[in-house]
C-alpha positions in Angstrom: -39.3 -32.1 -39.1 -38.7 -28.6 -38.8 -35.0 -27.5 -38.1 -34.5 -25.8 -34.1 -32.8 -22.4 -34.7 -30.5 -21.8 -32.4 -31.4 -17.9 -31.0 -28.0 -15.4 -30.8 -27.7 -13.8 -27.0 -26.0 -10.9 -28.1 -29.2 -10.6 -31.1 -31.7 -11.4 -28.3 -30.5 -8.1 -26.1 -30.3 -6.0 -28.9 -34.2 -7.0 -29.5 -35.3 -6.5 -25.9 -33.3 -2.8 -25.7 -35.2 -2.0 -29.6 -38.4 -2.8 -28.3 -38.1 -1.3 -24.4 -35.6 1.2 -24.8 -33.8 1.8 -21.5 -36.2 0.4 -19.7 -35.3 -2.8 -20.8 -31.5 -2.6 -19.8 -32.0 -4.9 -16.9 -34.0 -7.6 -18.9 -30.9 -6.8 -21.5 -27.8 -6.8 -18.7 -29.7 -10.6 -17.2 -29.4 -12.2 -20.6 -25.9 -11.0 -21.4 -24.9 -12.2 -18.2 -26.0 -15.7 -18.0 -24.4 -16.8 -21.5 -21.4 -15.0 -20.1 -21.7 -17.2 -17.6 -22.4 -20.4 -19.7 -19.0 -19.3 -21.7 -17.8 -19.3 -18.5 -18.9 -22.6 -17.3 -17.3 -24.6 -20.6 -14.4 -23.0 -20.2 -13.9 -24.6 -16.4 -15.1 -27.8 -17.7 -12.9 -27.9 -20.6 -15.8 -29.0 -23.2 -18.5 -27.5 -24.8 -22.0 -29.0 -23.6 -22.4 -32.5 -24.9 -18.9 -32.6 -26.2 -16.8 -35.4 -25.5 -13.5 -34.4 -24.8 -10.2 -35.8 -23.4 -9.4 -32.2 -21.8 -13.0 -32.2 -20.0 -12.7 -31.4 -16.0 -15.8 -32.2 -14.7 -19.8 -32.5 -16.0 -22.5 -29.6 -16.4 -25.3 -29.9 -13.6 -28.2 -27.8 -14.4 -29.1 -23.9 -13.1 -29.4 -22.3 -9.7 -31.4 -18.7 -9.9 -29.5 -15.7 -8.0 -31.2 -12.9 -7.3 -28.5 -9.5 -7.3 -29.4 -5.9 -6.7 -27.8 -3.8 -9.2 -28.4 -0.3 -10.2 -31.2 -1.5 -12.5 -32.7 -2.9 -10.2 -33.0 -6.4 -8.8 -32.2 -8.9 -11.4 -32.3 -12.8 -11.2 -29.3 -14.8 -13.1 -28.9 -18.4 -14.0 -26.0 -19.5 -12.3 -24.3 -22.9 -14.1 -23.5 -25.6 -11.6 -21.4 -28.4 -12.2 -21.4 -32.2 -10.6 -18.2 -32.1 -8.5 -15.7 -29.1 -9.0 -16.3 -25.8 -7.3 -17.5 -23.1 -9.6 -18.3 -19.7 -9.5 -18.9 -17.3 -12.6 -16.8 -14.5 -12.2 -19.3 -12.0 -13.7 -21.6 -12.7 -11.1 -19.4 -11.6 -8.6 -18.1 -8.4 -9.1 -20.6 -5.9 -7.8 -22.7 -7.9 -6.0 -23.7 -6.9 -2.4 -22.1 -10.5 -1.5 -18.7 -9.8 -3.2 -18.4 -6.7 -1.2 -18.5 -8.7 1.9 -16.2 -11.0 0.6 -14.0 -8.6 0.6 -14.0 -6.3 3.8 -14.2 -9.8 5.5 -11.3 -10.3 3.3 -9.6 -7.4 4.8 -10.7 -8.6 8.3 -8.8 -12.5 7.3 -5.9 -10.8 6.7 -5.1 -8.7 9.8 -6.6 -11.7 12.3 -5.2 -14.8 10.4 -8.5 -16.1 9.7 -9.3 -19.4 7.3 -11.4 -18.7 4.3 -13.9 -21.6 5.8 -14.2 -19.4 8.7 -14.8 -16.2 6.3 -17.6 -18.0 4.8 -19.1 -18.9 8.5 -19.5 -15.3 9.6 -20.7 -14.1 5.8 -23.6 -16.2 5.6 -24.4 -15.1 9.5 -24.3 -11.4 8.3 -26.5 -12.1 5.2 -28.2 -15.2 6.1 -27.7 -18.9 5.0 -28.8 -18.4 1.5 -26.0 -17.0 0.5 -24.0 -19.3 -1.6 -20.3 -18.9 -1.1 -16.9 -21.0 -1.8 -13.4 -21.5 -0.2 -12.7 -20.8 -3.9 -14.7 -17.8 -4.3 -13.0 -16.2 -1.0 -9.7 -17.7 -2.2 -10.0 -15.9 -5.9 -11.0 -13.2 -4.1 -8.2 -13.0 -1.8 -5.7 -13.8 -4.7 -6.9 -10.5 -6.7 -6.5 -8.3 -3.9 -2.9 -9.6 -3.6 -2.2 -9.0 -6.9 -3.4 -5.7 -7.1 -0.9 -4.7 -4.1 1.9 -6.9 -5.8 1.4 -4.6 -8.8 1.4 -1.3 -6.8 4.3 -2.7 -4.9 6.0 -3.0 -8.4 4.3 -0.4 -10.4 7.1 1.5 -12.8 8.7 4.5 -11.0 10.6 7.7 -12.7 11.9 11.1 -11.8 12.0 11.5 -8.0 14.3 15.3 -6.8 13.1 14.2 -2.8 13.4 10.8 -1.4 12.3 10.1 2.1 13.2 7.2 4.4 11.8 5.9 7.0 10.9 2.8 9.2 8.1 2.0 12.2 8.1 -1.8 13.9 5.0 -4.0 14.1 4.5 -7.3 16.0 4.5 -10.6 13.8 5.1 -14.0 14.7 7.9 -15.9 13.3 8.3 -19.5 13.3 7.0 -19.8 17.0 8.1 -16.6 18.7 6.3 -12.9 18.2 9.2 -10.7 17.2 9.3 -7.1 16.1 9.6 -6.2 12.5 10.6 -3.6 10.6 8.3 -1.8 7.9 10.1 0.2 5.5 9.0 3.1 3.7 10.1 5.4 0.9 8.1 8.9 0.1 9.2 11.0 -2.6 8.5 13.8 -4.1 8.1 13.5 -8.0 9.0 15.8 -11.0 5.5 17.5 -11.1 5.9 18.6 -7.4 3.1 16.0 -5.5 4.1 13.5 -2.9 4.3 9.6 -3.8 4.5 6.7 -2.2 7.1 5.0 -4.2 7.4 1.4 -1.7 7.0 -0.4 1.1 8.2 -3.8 2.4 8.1 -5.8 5.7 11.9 -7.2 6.4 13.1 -8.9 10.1 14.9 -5.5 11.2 16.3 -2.1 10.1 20.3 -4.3 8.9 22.0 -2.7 6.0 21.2 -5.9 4.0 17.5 -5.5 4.4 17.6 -1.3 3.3 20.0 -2.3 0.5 17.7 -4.9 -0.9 14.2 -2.4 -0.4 16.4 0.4 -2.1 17.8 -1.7 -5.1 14.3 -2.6 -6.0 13.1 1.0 -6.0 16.4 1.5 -8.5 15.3 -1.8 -10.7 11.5 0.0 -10.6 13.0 3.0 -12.3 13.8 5.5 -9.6 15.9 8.1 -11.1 16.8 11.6 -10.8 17.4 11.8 -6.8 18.8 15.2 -6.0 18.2 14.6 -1.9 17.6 11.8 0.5 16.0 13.1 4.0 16.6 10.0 6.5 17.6 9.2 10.1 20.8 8.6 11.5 20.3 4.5 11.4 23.3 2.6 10.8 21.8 0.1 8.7 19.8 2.8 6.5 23.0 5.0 6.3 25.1 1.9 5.1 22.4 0.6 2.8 22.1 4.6 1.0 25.7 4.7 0.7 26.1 1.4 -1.5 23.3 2.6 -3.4 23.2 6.2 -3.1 26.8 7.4 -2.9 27.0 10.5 -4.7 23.0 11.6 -3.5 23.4 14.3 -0.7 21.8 13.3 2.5 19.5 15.6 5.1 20.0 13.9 8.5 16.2 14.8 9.9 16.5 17.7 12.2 13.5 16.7 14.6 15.2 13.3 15.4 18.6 15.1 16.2 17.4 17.4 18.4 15.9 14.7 20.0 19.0 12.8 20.2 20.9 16.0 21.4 18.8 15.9 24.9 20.4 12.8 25.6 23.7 15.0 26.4 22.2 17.0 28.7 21.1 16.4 32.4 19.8 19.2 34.1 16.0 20.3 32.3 17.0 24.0 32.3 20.3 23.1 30.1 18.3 20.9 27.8 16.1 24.5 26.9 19.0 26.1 26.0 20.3 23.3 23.8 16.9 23.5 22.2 16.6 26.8 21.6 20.2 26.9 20.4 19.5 24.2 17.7 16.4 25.7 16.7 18.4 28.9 15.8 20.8 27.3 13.6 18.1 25.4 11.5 16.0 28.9 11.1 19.1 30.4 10.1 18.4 32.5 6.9 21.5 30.8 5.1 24.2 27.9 5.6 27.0 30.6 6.5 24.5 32.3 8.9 24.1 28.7 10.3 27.3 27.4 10.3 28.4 30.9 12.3 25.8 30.5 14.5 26.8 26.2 15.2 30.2 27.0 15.7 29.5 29.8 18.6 27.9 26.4 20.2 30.3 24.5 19.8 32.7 26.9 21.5 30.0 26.9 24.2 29.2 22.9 24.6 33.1 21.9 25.0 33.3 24.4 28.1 29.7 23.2 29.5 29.0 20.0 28.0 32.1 17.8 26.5 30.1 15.0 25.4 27.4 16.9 23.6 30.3 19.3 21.6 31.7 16.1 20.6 29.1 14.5 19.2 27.4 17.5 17.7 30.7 19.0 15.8 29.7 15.9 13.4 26.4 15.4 13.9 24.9 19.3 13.1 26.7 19.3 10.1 24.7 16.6 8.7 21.3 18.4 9.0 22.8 21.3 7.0 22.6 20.2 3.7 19.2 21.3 3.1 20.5 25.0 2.9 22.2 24.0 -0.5 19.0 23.3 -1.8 15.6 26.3 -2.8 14.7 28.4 0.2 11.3 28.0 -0.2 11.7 23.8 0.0 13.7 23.8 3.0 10.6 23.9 5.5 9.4 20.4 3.3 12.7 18.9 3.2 14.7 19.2 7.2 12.8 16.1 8.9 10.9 13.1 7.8 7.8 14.8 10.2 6.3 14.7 6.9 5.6 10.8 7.2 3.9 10.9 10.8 0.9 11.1 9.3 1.9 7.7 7.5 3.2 6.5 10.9 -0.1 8.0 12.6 -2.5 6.0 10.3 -0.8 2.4 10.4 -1.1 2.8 14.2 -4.3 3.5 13.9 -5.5 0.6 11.9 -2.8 -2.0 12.9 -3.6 -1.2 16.3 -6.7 -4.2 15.6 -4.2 -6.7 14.3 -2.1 -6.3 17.9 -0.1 -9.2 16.3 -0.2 -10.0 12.8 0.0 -14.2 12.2 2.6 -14.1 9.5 5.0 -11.3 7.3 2.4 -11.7 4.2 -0.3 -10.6 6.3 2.1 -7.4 7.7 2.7 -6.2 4.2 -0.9 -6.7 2.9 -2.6 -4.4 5.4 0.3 -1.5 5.1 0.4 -2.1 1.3 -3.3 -1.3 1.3 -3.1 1.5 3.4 -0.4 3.4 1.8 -1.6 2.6 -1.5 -5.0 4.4 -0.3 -2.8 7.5 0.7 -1.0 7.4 -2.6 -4.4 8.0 -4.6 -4.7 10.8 -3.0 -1.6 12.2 -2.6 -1.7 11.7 -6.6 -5.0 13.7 -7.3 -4.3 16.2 -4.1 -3.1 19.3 -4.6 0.8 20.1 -5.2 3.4 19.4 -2.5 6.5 21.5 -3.7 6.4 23.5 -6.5 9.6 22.6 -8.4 9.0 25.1 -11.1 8.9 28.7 -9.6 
């Protein structure tokens, strides 16, 4: 009886790409594949075919063909099946036409709140009822894409001169009631100049504990080398950057003072003049010119407007610090205005969500976004030049 000689994958490509050059990359790809996916397969089941095994899961049941377009072409697989468990080889998803619709309707799941069976549901409606898809193929899916944003979330930081602050509220219910949450941010600008977004996190409201706990992790990251924080006036954030931050100089934002300042001021004429006033001082050319130029208003307010002098003698000074720092950063550096457009694009696309289902699903969708902006803040052009 003549002996059956088992033929070598890997030996069987390498004989189809000899004889057909690239031509036969396709017939090449479809072979590596489906042993792959046989690997694959014994590795779920926990024995090899035939083996008998203590560890094995679950029985080998045969071949389904799967027809993928790929970029050589279309190509028909051999997917292993087993009896009872629910399998899926993992090289047969990534590129496929159906995992890319696993996951934008991933993306969809996570701002609506929707179940992976229902995922499925509207999948096979879009591409028809012979596409064969799991709760576990959504649900390994889904668990990548979380750990992808855990990882950004917890990438390594390093050398940071800027750090911005800052914080918008989304609607989220919690435990029975829809409540407004509080997303925190922190932008910097990094050693070589170019904007980052360093973290984010979704936390019940702005309270020094919550701040304390985002900025502690940014420090435990590796953040380092903070020469100025730009931030609001929140009592929470101020609290929670003094524990952490006390020697770090501090840039109140100049936009949201002088929007604060109107609250002083009744009559709309008066409210110009307060405007126009603060606008001189920031422009000033220097602090001193500045400082002259604040304490002339000052002199001014406490005749014409008590309450505004009063809170402004403490207040204006805080949005000063930027003068201590280059000349040509200081336009960059006197308001957070540089995180609208942050601000700008979670409005945009959260605007779908109306009300996100849980906290998880909050931080997936910003953490997504901002990650997206990172990329290309990272590959964009400089923001500051630190080195003139």
């Amino acid at each position: 009886m003549a002996m059956r000689v088992e033929t070598n994958p890997l030996e069987m490509a390498y004989a189809v790409l000899l004889e057909h050059g690239l031509e036969g990359a396709g017939e090449a790809l479809r072979i590596l594949v489906n042993e792959a996916a046989k690997i694959e397969r014994s590795q779920f089941l926990g024995a090899a075919p035939y083996e008998r095994s203590e560890r094995r899961r679950d029985y080998a049941n045969g071949y389904k063909p799967k027809t993928v377009l790929t970029r050589l072409g279309e190509l028909t697989f051999q997917v292993p099946q087993v009896r009872c468990g629910d399998f899926y080889p993992s090289a047969l998803e990534k590129g496929t036409r159906t995992d890319q619709a696993v996951h934008l309707a991933l993306a969809e799941m996570y701002v609506q709140g929707v179940s992976t069976r229902r995922v499925i549901e509207v999948l096979q409606r879009l591409l028809g009822p012979e596409i064969s898809l799991s709760t576990a193929q959504v649900s390994r899916a889904a668990a990548r894409l979380d750990e992808g944003l855990a990882a950004w979330r917890e990438r390594p930081l390093g050398e940071v001169p800027y750090l911005f602050l800052d914080a918008r509220y989304e609607k989220v219910r919690l435990e029975g009631r829809i409540v407004d949450c509080a997303v925190l941010i922190a932008v910097g600008v990094d050693a070589t100049g170019k904007r980052r977004v360093l973290g984010c996190t979704v936390a019940t409201s702005e309270a020094e504990i919550n701040w304390r706990r985002f900025l502690e992790s940014l420090l435990a990251r590796g953040l380092h080398g903070i020469k100025l924080i730009i931030a609001d006036d929140h009592a929470g954030l101020k609290a929670a950057r003094k524990a952490v931050f006390p020697s770090v100089p501090w840039q109140r934002c100049q936009f949201h003072l002088q929007q604060n300042a109107g609250q002083f001021v009744t009559r709309q004429e008066a409210k110009k003049h307060v405007a126009a006033t603060l606008r001189a001082i920031f422009n000033a050319p220097d602090k001193a010119e500045a400082e002259r130029l604040l304490k002339a208003a000052l002199d001014t307010w406490r005749k014409e407007h008590p309450k505004l002098a009063e809170w402004a003698e403490t207040a204006i000074p805080e949005s000063l610090t930027v003068f201590d720092f280059p000349a040509a950063h200081r336009i960059r550096l006197r308001t957070t205005n540089g995180l609208e457009r942050i601000n700008r694009e979670l409005r945009r696309r959260t605007r779908v969500a109306s009300i996100f289902p849980n906290m998880d699903s909050c931080l997936r969708l910003v953490s997504a976004l901002l990650a997206e902006l990172d990329d290309e803040w990272m590959t964009g052009k400089v923001y500051l030049n630190l080195n003139p």
